[in-house]
C-alpha positions as CSV (number, residue, x, y, z in Angstrom):
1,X,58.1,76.0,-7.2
2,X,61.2,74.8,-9.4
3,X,60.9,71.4,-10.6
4,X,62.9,68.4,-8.7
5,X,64.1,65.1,-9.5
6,X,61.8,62.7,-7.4
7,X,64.7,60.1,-6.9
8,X,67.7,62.5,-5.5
9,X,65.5,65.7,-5.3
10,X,67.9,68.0,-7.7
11,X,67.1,70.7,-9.5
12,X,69.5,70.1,-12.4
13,X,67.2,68.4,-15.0
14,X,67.9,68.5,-18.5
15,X,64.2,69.5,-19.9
16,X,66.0,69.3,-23.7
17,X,65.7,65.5,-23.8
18,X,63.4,63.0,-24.7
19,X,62.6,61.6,-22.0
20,X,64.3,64.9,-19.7
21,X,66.4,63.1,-17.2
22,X,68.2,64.4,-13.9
23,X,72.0,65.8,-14.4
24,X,73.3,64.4,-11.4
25,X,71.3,60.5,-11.2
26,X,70.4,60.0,-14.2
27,X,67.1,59.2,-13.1
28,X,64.6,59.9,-16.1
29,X,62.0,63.2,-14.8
30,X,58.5,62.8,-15.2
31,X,55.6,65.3,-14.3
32,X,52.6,64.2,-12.3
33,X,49.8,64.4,-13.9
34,X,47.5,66.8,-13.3
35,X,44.8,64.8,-11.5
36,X,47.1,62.4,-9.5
37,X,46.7,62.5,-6.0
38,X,50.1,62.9,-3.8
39,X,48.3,62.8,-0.8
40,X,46.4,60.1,0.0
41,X,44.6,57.3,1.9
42,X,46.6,54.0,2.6
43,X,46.1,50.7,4.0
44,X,48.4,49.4,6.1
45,X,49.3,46.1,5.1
46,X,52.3,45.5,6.8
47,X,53.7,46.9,9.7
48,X,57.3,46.1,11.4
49,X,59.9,47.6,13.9
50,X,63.0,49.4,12.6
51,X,65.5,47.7,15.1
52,X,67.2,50.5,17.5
53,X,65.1,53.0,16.2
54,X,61.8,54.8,17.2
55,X,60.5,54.2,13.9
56,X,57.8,51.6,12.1
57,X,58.4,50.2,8.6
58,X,55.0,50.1,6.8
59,X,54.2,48.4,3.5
60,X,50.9,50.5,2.7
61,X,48.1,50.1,0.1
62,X,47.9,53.7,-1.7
63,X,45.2,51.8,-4.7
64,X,42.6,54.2,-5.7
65,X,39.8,51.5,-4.6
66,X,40.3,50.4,-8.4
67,X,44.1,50.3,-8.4
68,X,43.8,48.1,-5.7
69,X,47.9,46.3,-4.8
70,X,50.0,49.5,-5.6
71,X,51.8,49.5,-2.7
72,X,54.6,51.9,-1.5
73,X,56.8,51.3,1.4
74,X,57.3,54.4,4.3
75,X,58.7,55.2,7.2
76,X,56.8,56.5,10.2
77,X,57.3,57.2,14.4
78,X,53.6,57.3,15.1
79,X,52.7,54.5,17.2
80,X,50.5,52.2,17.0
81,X,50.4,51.3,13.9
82,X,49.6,47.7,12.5
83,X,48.3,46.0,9.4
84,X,44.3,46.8,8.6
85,X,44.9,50.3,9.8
86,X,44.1,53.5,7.5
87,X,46.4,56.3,7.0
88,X,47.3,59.3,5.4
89,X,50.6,59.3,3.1
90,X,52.2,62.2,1.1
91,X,54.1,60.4,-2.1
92,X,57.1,61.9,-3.0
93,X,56.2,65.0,-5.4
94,X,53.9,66.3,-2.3
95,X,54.2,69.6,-0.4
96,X,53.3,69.5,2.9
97,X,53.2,73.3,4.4
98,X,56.2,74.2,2.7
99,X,58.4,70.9,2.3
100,X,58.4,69.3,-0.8
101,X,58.1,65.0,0.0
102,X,61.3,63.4,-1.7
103,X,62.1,59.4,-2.6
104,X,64.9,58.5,0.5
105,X,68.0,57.2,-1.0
């Protein structure tokens, strides 16, 4: 798999600079770690309706149970979702079958 920027998902990245940085955002590149988890338990800790859409903001707790507060927010259609709830998130940088996750714009 090519490498991607995680903030506009192009494959244009200028590896020759220090920090390497996408061509077409600007958007400096970094690559995860090779222990970091990109798919992952999260609390829910906030949960509201997108209006006129079939979809659920969430503000969710991804903290390793020591990293406790790093928080991302997502988008989801699965119902029934609401604060205190545990779920499973992909951060961008994930592949799921065979879709790479991206950062929305």
């Amino acid at each position: 798999m090519s490498k991607t920027c995680g903030a506009c998902g192009s494959e244009d990245l200028d590896m020759n600079e220090t920090p390497p940085f996408c061509n077409e955002c600007g958007e400096e590149w970094e690559e995860k770690a090779a222990g970091e988890r990109l798919i992952v338990c999260a609390k829910i800790v906030s949960a509201e309706a997108v209006p006129k859409k079939a979809l659920t903001k969430l503000v969710v707790d991804v903290g390793d149970g020591e990293e406790e507060g790093q928080t991302l927010t997502v988008v989801s259609n699965a119902k029934y979702l609401e604060a205190g709830k545990i779920i499973v998130v992909a951060k961008a940088g994930a592949v799921v079958g065979d879709v790479e996750v991206k950062k929305a714009t």
